[in-house]
N, CA, C and O atoms as CSV, one atom per row, in Angstrom:
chain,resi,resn,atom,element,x,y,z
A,1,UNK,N,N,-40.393,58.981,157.832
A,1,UNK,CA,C,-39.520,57.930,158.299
A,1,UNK,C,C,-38.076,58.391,158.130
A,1,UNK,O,O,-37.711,59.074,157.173
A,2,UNK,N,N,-37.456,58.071,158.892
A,2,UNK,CA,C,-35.704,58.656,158.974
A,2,UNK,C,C,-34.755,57.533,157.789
A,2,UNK,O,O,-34.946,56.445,157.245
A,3,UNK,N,N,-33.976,58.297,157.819
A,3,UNK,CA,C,-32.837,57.707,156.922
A,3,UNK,C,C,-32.256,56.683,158.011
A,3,UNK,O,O,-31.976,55.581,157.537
A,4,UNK,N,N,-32.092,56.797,158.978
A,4,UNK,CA,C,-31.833,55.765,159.943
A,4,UNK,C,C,-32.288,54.397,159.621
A,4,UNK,O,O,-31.464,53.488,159.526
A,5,UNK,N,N,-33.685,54.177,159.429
A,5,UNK,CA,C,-34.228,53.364,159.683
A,5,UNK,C,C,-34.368,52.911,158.188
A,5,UNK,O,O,-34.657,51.720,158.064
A,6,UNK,N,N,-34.219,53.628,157.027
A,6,UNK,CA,C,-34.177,53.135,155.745
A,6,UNK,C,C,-32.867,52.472,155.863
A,6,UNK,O,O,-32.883,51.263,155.631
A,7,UNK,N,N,-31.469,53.130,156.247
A,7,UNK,CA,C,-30.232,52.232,156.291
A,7,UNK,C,C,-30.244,50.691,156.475
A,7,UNK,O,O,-29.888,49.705,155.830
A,8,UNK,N,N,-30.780,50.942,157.573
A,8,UNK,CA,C,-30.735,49.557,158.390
A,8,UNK,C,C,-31.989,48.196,157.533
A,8,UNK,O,O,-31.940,46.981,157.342
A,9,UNK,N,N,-32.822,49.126,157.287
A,9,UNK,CA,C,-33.692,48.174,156.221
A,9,UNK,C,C,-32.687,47.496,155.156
A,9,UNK,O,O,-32.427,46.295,155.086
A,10,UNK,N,N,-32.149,48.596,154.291
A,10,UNK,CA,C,-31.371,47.603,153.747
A,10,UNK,C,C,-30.139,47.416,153.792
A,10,UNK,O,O,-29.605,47.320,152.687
A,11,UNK,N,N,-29.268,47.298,154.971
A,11,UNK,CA,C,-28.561,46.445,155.422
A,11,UNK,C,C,-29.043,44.846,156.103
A,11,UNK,O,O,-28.477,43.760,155.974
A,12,UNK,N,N,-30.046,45.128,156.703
A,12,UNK,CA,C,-30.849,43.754,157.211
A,12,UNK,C,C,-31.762,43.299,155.718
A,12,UNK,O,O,-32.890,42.877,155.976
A,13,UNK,N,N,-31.393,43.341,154.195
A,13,UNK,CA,C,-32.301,43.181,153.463
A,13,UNK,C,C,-33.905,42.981,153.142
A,13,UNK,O,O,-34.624,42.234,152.479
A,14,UNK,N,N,-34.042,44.353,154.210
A,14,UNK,CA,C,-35.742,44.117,153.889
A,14,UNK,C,C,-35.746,45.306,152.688
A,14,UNK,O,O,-36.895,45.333,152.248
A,15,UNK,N,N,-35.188,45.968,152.221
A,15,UNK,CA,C,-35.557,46.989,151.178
A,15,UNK,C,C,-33.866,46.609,149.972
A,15,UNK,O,O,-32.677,46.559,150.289
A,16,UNK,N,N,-34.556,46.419,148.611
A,16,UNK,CA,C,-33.375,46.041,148.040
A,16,UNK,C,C,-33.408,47.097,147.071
A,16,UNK,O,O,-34.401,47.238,146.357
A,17,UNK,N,N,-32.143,48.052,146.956
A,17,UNK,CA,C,-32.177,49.010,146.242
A,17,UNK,C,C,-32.094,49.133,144.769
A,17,UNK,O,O,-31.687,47.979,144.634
A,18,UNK,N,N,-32.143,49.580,143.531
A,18,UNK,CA,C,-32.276,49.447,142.675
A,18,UNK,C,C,-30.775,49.141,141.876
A,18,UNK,O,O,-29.918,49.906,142.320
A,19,UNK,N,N,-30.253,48.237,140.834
A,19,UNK,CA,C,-28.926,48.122,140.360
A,19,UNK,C,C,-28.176,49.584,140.247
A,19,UNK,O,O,-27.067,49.825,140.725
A,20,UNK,N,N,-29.069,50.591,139.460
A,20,UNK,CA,C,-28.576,51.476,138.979
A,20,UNK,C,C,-27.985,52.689,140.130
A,20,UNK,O,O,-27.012,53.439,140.048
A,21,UNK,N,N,-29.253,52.484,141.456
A,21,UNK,CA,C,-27.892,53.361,142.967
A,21,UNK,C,C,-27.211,52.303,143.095
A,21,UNK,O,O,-26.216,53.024,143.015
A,22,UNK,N,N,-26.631,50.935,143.258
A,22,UNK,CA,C,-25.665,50.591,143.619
A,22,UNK,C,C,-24.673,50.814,142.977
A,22,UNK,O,O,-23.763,51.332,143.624
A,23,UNK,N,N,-24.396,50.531,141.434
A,23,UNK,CA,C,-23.650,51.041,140.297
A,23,UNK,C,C,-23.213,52.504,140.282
A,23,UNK,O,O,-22.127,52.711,139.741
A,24,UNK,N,N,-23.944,53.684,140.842
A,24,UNK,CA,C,-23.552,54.651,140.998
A,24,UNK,C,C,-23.039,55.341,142.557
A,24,UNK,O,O,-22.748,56.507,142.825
A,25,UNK,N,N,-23.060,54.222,143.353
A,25,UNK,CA,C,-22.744,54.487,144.753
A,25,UNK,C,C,-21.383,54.157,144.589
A,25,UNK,O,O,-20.419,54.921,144.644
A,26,UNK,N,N,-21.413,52.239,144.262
A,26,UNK,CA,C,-19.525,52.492,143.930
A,26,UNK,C,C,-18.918,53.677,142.997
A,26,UNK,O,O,-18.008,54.477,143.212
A,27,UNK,N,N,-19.807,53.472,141.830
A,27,UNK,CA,C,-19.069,55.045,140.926
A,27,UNK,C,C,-18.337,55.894,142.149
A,27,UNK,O,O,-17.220,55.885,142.667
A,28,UNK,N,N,-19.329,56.487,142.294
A,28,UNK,CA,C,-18.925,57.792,143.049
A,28,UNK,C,C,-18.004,57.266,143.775
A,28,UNK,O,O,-16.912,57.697,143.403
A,29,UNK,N,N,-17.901,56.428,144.767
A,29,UNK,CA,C,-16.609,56.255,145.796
A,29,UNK,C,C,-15.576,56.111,144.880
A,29,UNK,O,O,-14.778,57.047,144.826
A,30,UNK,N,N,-15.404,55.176,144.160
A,30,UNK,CA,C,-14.045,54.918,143.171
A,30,UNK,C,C,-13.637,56.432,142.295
A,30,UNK,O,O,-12.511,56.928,142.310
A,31,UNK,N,N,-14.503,56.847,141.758
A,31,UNK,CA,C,-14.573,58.880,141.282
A,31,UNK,C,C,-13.917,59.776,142.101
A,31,UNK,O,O,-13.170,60.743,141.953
A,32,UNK,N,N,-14.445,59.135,143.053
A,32,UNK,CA,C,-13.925,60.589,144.082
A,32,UNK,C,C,-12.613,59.948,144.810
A,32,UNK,O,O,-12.157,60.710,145.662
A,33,UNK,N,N,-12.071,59.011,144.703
A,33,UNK,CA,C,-10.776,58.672,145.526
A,33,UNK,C,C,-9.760,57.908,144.372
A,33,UNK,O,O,-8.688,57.317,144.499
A,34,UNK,N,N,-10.490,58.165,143.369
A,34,UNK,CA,C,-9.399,57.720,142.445
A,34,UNK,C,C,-8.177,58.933,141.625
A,34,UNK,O,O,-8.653,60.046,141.403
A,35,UNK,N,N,-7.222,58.786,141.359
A,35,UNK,CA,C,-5.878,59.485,141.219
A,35,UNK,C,C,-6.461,60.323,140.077
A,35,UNK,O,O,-6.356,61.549,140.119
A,36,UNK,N,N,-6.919,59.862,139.315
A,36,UNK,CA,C,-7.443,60.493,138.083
A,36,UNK,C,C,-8.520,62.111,138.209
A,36,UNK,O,O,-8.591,63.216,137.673
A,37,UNK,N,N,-9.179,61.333,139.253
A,37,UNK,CA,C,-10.467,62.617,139.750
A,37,UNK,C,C,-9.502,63.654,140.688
A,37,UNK,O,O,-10.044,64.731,140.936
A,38,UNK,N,N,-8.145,63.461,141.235
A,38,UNK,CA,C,-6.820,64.578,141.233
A,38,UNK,C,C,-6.351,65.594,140.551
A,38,UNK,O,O,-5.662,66.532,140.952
A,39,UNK,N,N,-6.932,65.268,139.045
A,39,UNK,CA,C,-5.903,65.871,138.056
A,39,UNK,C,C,-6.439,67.295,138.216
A,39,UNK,O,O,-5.655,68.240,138.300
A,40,UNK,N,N,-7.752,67.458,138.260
A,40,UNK,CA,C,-8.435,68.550,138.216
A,40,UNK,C,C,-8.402,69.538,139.272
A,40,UNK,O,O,-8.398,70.744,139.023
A,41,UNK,N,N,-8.376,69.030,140.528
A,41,UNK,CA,C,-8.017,69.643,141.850
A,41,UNK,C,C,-6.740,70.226,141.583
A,41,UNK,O,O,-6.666,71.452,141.657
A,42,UNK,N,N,-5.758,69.590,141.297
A,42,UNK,CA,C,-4.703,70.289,141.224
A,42,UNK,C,C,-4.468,71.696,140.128
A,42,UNK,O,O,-3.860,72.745,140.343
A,43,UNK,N,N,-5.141,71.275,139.020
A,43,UNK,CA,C,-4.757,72.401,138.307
A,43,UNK,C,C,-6.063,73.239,138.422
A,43,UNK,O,O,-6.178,73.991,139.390
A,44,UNK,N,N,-6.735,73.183,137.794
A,44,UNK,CA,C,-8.524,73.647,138.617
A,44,UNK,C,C,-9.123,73.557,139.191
A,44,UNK,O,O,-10.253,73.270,138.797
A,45,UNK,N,N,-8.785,73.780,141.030
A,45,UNK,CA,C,-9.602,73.432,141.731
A,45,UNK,C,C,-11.043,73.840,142.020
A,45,UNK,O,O,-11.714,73.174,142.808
A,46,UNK,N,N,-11.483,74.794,141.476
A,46,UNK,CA,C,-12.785,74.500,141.619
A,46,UNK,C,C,-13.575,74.168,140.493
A,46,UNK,O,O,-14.791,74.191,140.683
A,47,UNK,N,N,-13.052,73.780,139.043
A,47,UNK,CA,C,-13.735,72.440,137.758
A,47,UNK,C,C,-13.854,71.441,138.914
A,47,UNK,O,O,-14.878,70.899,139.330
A,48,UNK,N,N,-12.493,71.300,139.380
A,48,UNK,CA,C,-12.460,69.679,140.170
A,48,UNK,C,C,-13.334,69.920,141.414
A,48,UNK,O,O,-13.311,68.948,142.169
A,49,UNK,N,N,-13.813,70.559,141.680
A,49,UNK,CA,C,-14.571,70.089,143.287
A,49,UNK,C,C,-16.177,70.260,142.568
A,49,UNK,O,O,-17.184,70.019,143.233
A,50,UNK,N,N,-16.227,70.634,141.368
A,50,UNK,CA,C,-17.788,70.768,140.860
A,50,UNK,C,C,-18.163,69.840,140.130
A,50,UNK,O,O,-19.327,69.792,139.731
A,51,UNK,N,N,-17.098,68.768,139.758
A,51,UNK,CA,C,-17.185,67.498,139.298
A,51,UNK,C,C,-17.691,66.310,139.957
A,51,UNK,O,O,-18.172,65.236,139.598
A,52,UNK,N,N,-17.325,67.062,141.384
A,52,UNK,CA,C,-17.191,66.015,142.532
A,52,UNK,C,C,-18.860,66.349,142.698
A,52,UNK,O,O,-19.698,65.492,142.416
A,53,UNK,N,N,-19.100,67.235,143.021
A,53,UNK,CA,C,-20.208,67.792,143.499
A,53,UNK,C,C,-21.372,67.283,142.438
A,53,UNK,O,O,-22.264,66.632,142.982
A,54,UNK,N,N,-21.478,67.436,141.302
A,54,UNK,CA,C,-21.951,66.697,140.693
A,54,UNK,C,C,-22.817,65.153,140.498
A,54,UNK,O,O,-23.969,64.748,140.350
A,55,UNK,N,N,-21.307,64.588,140.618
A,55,UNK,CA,C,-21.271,62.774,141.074
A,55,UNK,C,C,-21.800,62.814,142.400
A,55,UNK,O,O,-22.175,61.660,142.608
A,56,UNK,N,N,-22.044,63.528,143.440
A,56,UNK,CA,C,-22.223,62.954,144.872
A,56,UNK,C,C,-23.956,63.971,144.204
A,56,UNK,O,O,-24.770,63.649,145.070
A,57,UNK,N,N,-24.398,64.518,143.609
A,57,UNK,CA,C,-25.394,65.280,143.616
A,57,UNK,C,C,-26.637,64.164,142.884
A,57,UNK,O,O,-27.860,64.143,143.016
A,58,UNK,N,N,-25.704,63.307,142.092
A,58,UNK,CA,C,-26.977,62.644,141.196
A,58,UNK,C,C,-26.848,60.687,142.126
A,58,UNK,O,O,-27.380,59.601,141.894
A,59,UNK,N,N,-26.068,61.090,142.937
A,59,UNK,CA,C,-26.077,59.603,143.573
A,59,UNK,C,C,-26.725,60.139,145.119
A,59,UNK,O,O,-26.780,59.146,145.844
A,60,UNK,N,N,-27.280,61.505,145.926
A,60,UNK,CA,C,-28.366,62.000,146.231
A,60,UNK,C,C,-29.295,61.586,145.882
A,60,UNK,O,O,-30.022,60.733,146.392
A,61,UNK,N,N,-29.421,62.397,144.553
A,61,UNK,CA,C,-31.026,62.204,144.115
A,61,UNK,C,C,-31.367,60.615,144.072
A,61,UNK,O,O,-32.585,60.445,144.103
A,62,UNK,N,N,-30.909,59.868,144.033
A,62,UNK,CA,C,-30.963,58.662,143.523
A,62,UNK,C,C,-31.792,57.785,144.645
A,62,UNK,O,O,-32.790,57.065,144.618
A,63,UNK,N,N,-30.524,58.378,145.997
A,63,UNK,CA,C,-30.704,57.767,147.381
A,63,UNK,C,C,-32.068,58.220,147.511
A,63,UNK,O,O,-32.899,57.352,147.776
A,64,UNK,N,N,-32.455,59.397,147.378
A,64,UNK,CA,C,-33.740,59.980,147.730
A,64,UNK,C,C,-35.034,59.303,147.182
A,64,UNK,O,O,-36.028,59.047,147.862
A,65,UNK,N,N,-34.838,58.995,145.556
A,65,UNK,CA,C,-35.764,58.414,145.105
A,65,UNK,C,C,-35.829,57.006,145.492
A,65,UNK,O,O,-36.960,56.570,145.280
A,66,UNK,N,N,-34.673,55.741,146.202
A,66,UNK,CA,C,-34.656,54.858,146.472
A,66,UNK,C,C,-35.631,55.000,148.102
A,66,UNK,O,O,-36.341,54.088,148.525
A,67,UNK,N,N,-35.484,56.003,148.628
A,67,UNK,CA,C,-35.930,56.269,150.137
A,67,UNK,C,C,-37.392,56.138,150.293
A,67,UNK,O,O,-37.993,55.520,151.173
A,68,UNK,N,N,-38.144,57.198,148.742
A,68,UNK,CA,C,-39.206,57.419,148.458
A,68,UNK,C,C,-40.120,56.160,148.393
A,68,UNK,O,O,-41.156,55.948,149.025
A,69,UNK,N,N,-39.479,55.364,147.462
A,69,UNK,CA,C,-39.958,53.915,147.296
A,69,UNK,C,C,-40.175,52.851,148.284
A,69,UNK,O,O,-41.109,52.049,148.317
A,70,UNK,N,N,-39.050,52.973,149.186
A,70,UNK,CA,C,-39.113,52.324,150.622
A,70,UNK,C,C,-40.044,52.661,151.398
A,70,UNK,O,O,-40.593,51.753,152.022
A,71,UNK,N,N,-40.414,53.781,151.559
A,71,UNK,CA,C,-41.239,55.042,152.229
A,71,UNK,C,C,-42.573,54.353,151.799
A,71,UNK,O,O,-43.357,54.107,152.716
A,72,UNK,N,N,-42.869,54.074,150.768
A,72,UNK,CA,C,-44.387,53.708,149.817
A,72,UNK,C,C,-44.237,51.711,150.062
A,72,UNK,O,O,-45.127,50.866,150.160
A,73,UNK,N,N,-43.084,51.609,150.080
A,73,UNK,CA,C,-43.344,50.366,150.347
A,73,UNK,C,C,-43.799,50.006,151.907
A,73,UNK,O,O,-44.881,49.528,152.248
A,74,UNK,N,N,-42.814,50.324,152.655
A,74,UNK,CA,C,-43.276,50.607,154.492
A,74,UNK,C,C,-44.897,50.757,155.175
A,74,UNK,O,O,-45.379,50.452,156.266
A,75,UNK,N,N,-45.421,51.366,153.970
A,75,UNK,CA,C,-46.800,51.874,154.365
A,75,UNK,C,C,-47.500,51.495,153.833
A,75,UNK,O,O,-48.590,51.821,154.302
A,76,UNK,N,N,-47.607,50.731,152.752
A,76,UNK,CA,C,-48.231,49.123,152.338
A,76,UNK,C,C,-48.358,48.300,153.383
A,76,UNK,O,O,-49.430,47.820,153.751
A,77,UNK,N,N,-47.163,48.086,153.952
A,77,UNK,CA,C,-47.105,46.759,155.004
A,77,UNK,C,C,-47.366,46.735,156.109
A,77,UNK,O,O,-47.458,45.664,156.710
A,78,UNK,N,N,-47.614,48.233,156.851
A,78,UNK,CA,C,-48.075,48.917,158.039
A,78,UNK,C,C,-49.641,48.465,157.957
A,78,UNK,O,O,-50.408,48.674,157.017
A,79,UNK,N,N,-49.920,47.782,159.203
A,79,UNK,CA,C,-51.541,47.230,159.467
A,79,UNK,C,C,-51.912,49.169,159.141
A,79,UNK,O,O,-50.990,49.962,158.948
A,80,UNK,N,N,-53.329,49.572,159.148
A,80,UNK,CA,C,-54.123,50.386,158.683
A,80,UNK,C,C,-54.015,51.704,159.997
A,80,UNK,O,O,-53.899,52.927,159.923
A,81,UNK,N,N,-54.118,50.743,161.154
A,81,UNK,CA,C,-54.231,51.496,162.458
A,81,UNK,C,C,-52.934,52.840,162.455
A,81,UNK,O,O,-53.066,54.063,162.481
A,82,UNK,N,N,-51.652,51.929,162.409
A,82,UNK,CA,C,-50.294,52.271,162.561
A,82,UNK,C,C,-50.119,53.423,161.441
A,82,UNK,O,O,-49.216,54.239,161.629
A,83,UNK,N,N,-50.916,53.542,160.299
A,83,UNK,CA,C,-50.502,54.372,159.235
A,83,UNK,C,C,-51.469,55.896,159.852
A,83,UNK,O,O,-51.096,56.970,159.379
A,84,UNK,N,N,-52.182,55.911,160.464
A,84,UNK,CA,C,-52.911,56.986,160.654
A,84,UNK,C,C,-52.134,57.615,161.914
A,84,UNK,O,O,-52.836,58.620,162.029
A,85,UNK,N,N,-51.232,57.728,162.884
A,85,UNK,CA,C,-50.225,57.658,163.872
A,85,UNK,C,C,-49.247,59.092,163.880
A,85,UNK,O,O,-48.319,59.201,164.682
């Protein structure tokens, strides 16, 4: 199943993601555009871009394991026919 169609699941709230990716989805946006997550770019830019890389690496995995779950949930709810397809 595409990431497409997981999006839109939960934007139309049929799949509700777990507190802990939402908590780390804002993280990361506020991390990565906040003045502070600067300091490092400027004087070490590549500490600072592996910091970044990091934060966007474990809010990945996260998405992935939220996808997985959707994925297992989807095919629960799929009549029997549709899952063999």
């Amino acid at each position: 199943m595409s990431w497409w169609c997981f999006i839109k699941d939960i934007a139309h709230g049929a799949h509700k993601p777990a507190g802990t990716t939402w908590a780390m989805a804002v993280f990361t946006v506020i991390y990565t555009l906040s003045p502070v997550d600067f300091f490092p770019e400027l004087f070490l830019p590549v500490i600072g871009y592996i910091d970044d890389l990091g934060v966007w690496g474990v809010l990945i995995a996260l998405a992935a394991r939220e996808k997985s779950r959707w994925e297992v949930a989807s095919a629960a709810r799929m009549p029997h026919a549709d899952r063999l397809s």
